[in-house]
N, C-alpha and C positions, 0 to 999 in steps of 0.2 A: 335363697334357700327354698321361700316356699315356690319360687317356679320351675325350680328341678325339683322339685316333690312329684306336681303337678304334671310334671312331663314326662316324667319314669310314671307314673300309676297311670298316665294314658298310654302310655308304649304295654303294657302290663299290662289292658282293657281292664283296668281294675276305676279307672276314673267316672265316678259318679257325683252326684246333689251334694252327698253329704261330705266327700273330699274334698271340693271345690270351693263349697261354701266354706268348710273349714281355714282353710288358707286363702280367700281373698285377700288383698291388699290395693285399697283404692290408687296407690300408684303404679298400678300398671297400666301399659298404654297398647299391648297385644294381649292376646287371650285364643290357646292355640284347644280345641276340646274334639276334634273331630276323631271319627270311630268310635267317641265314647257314650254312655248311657248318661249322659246328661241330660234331664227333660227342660222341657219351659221355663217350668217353676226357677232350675237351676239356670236356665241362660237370663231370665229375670232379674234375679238375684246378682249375679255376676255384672251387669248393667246397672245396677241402682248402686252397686258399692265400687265398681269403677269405670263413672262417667266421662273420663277422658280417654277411651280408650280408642283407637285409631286403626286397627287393624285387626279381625278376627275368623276366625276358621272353623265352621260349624258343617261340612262334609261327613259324609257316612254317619251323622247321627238321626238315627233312626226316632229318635223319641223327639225330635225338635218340630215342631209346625210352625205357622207362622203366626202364633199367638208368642211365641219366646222371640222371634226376630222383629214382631213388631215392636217388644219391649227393647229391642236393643236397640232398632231405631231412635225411637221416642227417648231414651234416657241418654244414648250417646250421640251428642248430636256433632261431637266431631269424627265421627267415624269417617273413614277415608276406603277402606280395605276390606270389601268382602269376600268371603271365600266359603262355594255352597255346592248343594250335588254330590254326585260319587255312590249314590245307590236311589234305588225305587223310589223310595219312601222320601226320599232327601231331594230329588230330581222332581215330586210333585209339590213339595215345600217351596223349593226354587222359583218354580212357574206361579203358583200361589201370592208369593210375595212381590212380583211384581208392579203391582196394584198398590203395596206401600213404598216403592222402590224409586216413582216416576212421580214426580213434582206433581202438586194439582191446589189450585188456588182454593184460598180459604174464605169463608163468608165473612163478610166486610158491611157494619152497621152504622160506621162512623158517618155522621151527615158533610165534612171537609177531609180535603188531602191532609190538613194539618194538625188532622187527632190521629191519622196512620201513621206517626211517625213509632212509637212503639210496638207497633202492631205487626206480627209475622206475616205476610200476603202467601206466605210458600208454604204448602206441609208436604211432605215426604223427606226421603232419606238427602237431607241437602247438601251433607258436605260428600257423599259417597260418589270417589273417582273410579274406582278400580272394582270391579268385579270378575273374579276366576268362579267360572266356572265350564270346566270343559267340555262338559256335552249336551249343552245349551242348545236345545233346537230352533230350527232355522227362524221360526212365529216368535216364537221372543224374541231371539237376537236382534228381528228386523223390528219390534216392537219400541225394543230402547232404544235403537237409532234414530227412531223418531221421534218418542216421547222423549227421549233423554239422551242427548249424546254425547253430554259431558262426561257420560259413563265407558267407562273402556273396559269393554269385554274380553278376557284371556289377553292381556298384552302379553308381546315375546319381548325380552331383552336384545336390544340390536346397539350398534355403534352409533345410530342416529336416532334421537329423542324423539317420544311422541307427542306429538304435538307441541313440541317445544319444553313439554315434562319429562326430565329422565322418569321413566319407572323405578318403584320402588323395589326393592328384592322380595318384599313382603306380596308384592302383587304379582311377580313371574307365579306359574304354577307349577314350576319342578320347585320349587322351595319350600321349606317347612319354617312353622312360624317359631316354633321354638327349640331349635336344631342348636341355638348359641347354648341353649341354658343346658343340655347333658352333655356340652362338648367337655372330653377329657377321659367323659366316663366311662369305663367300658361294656360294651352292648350286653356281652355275658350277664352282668347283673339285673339285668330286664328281659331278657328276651326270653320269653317263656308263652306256653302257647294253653289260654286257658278257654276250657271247654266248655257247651251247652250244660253238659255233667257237674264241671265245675260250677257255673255259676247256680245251678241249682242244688250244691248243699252236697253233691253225692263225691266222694271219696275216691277217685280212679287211680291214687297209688297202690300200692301191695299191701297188704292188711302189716301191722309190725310181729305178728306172728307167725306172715309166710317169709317174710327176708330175715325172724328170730330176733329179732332186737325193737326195741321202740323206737319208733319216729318222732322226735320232737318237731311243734308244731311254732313254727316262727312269725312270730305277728304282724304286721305290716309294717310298725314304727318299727322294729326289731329289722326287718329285712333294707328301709331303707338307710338305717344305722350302717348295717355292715356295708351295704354301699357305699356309702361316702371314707368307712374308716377302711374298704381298698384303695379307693382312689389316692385319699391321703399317704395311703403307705404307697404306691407308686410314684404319686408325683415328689415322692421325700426326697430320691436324690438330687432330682432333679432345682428344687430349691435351696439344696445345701450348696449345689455347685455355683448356683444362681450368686447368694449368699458371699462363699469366698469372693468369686469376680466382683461384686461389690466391695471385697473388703479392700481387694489390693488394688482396687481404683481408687478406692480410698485415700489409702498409702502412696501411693505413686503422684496422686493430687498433693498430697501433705508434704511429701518432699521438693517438690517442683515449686512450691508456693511459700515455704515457708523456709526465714532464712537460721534460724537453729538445726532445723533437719538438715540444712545445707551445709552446715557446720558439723554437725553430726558425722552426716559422710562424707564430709571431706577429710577430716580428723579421722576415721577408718581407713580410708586408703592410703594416708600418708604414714599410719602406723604398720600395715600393711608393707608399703615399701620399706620401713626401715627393717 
């Protein structure tokens, strides 16, 4: 629930700090926020309450630097799935974060090999395979090949694995991270297109006494309500029908299996014949 909340108020450009935060849930293992005004503070926040998270999409977010991605480094250390870029602001974040992205040995005090056994020798992003992002210029790209080439920049999907890894769907870049969690839904309930206007408070519908009637003004929990109770009323028949075909699998197991039903109907036909 709360990651179709989540996914419809970012399709809405409605996803912010205080939404996000609101609905964390430290078991999730993706976390999809790009296009949205989510700052630092909030991609901070979102890495400290869920540390396993594994694949994440911070694109067109204009308000992220790389004080929010190096907290997400630092807190999720199995991240695998980056996904970054896709305007100015986000394409200098990108190149920025580099520098936390590429392995780099850490100061070592220990006077024997055999008090570094607890000891991290590696800092940076360690477990991260996968980086999308697509217009990665030429100085980076040839940057991580050589600082880091475990890292695989924009993989394509092909019939033969990379490097002996299939790729993950979460790492192609025509994919969206959270495309499972509104499947069903219909686009109609989100797709709305909210303005500079909008977000600054100012009213671009018709006043209620140029259309003569009031406009009632529906709240966010209000609007993602009715969302979900159309979905519910389209997908009804479709469960009732589901529903029957359950039942008289049911029935037809019950008879085939069981030797009273078999009595049953064979006591039907034979009265039947007479």
């Amino acid at each position: 629930m709360q990651k179709t909340i989540v996914a419809i108020a970012r399709r809405r450009k409605l996803l912010d700090d205080g939404i996000l935060n609101a609905l964390l849930d430290d078991s999730w293992d993706t976390l999809d926020i790009s296009g949205s005004d989510i700052t630092d503070l909030g991609l901070t926040k979102a890495a400290q309450t869920c540390p396993n998270l594994l694949a994440v999409d911070v694109r067109k977010c204009k308000k992220i630097t790389i004080v929010g991605v190096s907290a997400l480094i630092s807190q999720c250390h199995s991240l695998e799935i980056l996904r970054c870029g896709g305007c100015p602001s986000s394409e200098s974040t990108a190149r920025r974060c580099l520098s936390i992205l590429v392995p780099k040995l850490n100061a070592v005090e220990e006077e024997s090999w055999e008090n570094l056994e607890n000891t991290d020798l590696v800092d940076g992003a360690q477990s991260l395979r996968w980086l999308v992002w697509p217009n990665i210029d030429p100085e980076s790209k040839a940057r991580l090949a050589v600082e880091c080439p475990r890292i695989a920049v924009n993989p394509q999907p092909s019939p033969l694995s990379l490097r002996g890894v299939e790729v993950p769907l979460a790492a192609c870049p025509d994919s969206i991270l959270d495309e499972s969690y509104v499947a069903g839904i219909d686009p109609e309930t989100w797709a709305t297109t909210v303005s500079d206007a909008d977000r600054a408070g100012i009213n671009t519908l018709p006043s209620a006494s140029e259309q003569g009637q009031d406009l009632p003004q529906l709240s966010m929990a209000e609007k993602f309500r009715l969302a979900f109770v159309e979905r519910d009323l389209r997908l009804a028949p479709k469960r009732a029908k589901n529903m029957r075909q359950r039942q008289r699998r049911a029935e037809k197991e019950w008879v085939t299996s069981s030797a009273d039903a078999k009595s049953v109907v064979l006591a039907a036909k034979f009265r039947k014949s007479l």
